[in-house]
C-alpha positions as CSV (number, residue, x, y, z in Angstrom):
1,X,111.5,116.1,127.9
2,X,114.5,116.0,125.8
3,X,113.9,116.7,121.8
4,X,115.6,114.0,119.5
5,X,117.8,115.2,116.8
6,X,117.2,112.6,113.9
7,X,115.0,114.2,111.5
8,X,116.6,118.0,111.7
9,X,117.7,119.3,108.6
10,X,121.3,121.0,108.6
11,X,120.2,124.4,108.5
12,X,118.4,123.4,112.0
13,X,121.4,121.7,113.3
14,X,123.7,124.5,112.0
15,X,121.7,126.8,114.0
16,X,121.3,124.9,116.6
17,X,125.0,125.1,117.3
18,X,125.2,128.6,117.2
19,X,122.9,129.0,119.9
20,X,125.0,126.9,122.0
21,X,127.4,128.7,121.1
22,X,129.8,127.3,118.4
23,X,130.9,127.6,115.0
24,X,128.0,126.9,112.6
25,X,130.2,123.8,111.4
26,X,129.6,122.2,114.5
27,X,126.1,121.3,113.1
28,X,127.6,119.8,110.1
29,X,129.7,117.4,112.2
30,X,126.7,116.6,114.5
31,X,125.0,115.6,111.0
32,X,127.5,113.5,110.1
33,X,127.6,112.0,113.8
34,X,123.9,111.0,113.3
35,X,123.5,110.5,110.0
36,X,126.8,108.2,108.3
37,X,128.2,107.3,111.5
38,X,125.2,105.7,113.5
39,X,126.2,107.5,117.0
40,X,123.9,106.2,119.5
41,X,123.8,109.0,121.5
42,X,125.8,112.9,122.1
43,X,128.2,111.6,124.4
44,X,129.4,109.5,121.1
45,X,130.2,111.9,119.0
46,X,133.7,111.8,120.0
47,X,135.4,114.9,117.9
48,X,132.6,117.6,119.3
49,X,134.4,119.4,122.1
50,X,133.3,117.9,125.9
51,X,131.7,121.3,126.9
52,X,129.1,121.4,123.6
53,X,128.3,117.7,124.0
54,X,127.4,118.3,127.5
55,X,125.7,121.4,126.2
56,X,123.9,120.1,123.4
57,X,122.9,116.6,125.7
58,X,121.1,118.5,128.2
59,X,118.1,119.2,126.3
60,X,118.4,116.8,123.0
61,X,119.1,113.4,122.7
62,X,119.7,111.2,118.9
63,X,117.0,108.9,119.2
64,X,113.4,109.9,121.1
65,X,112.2,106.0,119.7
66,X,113.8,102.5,120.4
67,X,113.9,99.0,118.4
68,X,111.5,97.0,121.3
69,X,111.1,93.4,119.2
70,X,113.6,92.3,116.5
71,X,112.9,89.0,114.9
72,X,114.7,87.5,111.8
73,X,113.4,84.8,109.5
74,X,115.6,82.0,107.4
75,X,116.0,84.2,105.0
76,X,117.8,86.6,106.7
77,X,114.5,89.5,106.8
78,X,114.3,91.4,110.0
79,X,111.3,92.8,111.3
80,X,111.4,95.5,113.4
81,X,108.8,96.6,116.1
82,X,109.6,100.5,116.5
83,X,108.0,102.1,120.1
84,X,107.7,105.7,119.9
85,X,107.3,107.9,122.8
86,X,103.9,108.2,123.4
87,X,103.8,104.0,123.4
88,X,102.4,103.8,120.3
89,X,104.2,101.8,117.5
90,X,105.3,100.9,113.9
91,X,107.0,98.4,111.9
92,X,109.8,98.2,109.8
93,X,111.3,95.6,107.7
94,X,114.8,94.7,106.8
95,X,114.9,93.0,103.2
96,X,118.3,91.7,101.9
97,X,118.7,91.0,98.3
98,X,121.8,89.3,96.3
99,X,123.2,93.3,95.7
100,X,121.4,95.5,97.8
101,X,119.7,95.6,101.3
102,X,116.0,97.7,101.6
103,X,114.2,98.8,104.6
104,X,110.5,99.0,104.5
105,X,109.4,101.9,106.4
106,X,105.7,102.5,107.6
107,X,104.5,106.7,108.0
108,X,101.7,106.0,110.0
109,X,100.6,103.8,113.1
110,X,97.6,102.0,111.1
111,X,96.2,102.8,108.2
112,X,93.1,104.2,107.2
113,X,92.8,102.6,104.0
114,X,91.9,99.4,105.4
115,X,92.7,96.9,102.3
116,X,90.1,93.6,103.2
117,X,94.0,91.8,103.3
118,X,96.2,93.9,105.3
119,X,96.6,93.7,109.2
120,X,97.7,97.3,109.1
121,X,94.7,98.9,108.7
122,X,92.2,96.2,110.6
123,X,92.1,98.8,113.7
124,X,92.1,101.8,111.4
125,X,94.7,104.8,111.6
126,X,95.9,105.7,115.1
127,X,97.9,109.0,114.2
128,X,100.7,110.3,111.9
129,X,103.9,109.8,111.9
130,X,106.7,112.5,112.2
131,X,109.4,113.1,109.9
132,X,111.8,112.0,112.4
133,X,109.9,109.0,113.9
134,X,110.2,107.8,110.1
135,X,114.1,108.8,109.7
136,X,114.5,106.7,113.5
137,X,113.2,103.2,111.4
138,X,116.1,103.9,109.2
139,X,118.9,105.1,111.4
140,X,118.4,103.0,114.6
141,X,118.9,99.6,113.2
142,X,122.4,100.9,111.8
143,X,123.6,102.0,115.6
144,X,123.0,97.9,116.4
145,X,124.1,96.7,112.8
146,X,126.8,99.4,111.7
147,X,125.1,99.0,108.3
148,X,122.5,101.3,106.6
149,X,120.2,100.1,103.6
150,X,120.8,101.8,100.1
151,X,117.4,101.5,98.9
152,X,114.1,102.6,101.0
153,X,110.5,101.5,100.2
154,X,107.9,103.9,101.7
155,X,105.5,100.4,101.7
156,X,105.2,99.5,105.4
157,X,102.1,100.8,107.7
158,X,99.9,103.7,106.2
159,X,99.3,105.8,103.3
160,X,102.4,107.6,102.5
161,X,99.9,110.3,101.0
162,X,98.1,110.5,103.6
163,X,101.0,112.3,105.8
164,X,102.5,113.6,102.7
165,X,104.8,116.1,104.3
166,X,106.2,113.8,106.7
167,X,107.4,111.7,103.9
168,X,108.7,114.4,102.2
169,X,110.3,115.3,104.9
170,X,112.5,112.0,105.5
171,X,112.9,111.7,102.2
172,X,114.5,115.3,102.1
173,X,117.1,114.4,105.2
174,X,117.4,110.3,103.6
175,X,119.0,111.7,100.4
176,X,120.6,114.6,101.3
177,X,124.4,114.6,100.7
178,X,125.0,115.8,104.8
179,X,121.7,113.1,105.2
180,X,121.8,109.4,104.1
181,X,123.0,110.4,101.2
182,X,120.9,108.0,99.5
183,X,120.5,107.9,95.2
184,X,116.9,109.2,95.1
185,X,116.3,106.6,92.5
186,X,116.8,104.1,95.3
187,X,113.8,105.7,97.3
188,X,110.2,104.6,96.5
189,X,106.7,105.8,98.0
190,X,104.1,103.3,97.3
191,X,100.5,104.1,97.4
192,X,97.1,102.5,97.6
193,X,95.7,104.8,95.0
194,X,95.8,108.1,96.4
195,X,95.0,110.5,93.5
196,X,95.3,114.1,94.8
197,X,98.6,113.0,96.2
198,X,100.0,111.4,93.0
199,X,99.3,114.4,91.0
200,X,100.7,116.6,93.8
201,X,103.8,114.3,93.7
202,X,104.3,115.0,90.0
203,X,104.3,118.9,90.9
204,X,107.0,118.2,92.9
205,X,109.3,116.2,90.1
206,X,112.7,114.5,91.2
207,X,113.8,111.2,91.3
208,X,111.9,109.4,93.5
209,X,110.4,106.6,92.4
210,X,106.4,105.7,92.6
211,X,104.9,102.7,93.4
212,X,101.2,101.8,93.0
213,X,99.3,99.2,95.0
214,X,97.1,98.2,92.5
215,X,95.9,94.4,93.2
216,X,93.2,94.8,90.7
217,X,92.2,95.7,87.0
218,X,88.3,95.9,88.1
219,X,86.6,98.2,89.9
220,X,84.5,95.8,91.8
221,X,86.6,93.3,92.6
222,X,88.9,96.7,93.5
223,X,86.0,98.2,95.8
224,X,86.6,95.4,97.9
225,X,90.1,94.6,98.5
226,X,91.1,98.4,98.2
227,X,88.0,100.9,99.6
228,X,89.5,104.4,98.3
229,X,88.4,102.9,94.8
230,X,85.1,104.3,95.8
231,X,86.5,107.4,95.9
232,X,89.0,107.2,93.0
233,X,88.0,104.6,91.0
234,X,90.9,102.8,88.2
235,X,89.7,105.7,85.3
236,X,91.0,108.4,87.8
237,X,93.6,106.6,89.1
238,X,94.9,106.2,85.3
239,X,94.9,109.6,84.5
240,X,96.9,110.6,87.5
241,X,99.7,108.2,86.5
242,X,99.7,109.6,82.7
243,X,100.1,112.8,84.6
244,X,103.1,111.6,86.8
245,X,104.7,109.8,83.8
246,X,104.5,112.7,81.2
247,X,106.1,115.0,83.9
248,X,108.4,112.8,85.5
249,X,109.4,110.6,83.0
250,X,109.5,107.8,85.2
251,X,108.3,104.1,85.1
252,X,105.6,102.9,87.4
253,X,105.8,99.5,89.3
254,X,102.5,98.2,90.2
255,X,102.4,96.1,93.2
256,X,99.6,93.4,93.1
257,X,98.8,90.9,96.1
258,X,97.6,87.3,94.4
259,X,94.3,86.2,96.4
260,X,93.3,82.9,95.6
261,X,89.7,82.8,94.0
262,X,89.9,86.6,94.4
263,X,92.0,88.1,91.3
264,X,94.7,85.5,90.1
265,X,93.1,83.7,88.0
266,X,94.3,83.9,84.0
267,X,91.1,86.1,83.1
268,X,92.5,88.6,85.9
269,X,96.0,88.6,84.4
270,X,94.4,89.4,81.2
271,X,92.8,92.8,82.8
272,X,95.8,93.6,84.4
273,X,98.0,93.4,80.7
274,X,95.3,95.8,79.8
275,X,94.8,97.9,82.4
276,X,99.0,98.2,82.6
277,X,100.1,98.4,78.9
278,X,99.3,101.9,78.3
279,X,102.0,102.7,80.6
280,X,106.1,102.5,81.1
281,X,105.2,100.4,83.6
282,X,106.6,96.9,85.3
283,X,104.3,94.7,87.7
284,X,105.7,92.9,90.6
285,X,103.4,89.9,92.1
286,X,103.5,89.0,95.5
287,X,101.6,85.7,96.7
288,X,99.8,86.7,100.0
289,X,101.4,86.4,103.3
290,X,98.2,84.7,105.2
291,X,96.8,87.1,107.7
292,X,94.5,85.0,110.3
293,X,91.8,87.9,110.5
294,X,91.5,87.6,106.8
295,X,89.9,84.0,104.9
296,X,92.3,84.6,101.9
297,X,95.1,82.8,101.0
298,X,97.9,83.0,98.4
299,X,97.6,80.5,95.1
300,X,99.6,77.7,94.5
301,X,103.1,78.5,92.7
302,X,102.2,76.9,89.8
303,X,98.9,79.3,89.4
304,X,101.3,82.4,90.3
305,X,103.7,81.7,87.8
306,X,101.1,80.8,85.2
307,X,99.8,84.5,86.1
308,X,103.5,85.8,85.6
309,X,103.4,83.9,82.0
310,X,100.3,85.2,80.7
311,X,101.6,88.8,81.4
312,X,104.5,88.2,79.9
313,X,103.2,87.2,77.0
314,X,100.9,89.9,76.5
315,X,104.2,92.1,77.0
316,X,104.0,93.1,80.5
317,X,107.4,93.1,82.4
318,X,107.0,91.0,85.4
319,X,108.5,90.0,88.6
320,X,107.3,87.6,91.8
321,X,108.1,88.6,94.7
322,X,110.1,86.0,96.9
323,X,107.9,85.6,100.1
324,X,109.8,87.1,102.6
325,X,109.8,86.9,106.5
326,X,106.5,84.5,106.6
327,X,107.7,82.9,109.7
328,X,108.2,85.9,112.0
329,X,104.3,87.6,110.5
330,X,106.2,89.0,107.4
331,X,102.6,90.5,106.4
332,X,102.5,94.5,107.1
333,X,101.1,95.1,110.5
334,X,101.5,91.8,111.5
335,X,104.2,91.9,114.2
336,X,102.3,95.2,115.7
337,X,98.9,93.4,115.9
338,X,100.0,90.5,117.3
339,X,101.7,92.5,120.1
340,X,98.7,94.1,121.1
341,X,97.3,90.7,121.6
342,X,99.4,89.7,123.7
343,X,98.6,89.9,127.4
């Protein structure tokens, strides 16, 4: 079986070339090959002398995934369905926005948190993914598109935290100057509520951004939308960010789904301005994309921006998130569950 090249840091590559006998700086240009100019394959990689290309293709190819389902909604979100090489496979989703365009990239097939609102994790976590498998929902869709998102949201299937190193690893290649070259303050890794893994993130400082999936300001209403509250309930939780903040110096967005009957009503925005407002922190609401396995469903507009109000009066800075890609199964895991249903 051929080994894919997306996902190999320089050094690798660099080294790679010399076995094959060239110049180190071959490796450099098969970077920039992969990584800026969306070659689909060796033979593509036009300035590479025949004989190493030939060389190099023998054993290695770009990509060891492909793009099997694309869908786009009205608003111009694509949803990818990712198949790896053992069969098994992920999502990712294309956001535009008026100045930027994101890609929502899952690091696991599944999750094991299992939120009682998320498709992702209603058949648990199947495996890891690799660094490279990761990198692949990034680079592929600019071989079809030309184009490569300048912000990436570690938000899609899994816990980022849970296959920390794999993360770290894309990240490392995604904002590399020979990589994606990406701003690291345009990356963010989102997390259920993972403390060991916030706290190890703040030990490893930079730029990245964090993102916490909070979606409640109780711990029993918490215990049942978002199970590893059991284990790290909101006290423990809050320390770990006043860690991360007093060593990165970084604001915190909190992600919080609006369930209606469940935690959006005004006495819930209430606990939320409390729970937030010791923190540099913004909140970003997103009305819930209706997953049939699940009886919830989002509140009316008026009741989410009367949510938005109250924590904006209490001083909270707060966004709502446009509901994006609801008619091609926008929700995470969607598009993946449905195709194992289907026949």
């Amino acid at each position: 079986m051929t080994e894919s090249l997306v996902g190999k840091p320089l050094a690798d590559l660099e080294a790679l070339a010399e076995a094959l006998g060239e110049a180190r700086y071959r490796g450099r240009q098969v970077a920039e090959w992969m990584y800026r100019k969306s070659a689909p394959s060796v033979a593509a990689m036009a300035n590479l002398p025949k004989a190493f290309r030939e060389r190099l293709a023998r054993a290695h190819t770009v990509y060891g995934s492909e793009i099997e389902r694309e869908e786009t909604a009205g608003d111009g979100t694509r949803k990818l369905l990712v198949r790896f090489r053992d069969g098994q496979a992920a999502e990712t989703v294309w956001i535009p926005g008026k100045a930027r365009l994101t890609a929502c990239v899952s690091s696991q097939v599944g999750c094991a948190v299992r939120c009682n609102f998320c498709a992702s994790g209603l058949k648990g976590v199947v495996r890891d993914l690799t660094s490279p498998e990761i990198l692949e929902q990034y680079f592929l869709q600019g071989v079809r598109t030309g184009k490569l998102p300048d912000h990436v949201v570690f938000m899609g299937m899994g816990e980022p935290f849970f296959n920390a190193e794999a993360v770290y690893g894309a990240i490392e290649v995604l904002i590399a100057p020979w990589g994606g070259a990406l701003s690291a303050r345009h990356v963010t890794v989102s997390t259920s509520g993972v403390v060991p893994g916030i706290l190890e993130f703040a030990r490893r400082g930079g730029q990245v951004r964090l993102s916490v999936s909070l979606h409640a300001a109780d711990d029993a209403v918490r215990d049942g939308l978002v199970p590893i509250n059991r284990k790290w309930p909101l006290a423990e939780l809050a320390d770990a960010i006043r860690t991360y903040q007093e060593a990165a110096r970084r604001q915190v967005t909190f992600e919080y789904v609006l369930l209606d009957g469940v935690n959006a009503d005004l006495s819930d925005a209430l606990a939320l301005a409390r729970w937030v407002r010791p923190f540099r922190c913004s909140v970003n609401l997103i009305p819930y994309n209706a997953v049939e396995e699940f009886p919830h469903r989002p509140p009316s507009r008026d009741a989410a921006r009367a949510f938005a109000d109250r924590l904006r009066e209490k001083g909270v800075r707060t966004t709502i998130r446009l509901r994006r890609g609801s008619d091609i199964a926008g929700a995470c895991g969607q598009l993946r569950l449905r195709e194992e249903k289907t026949p």
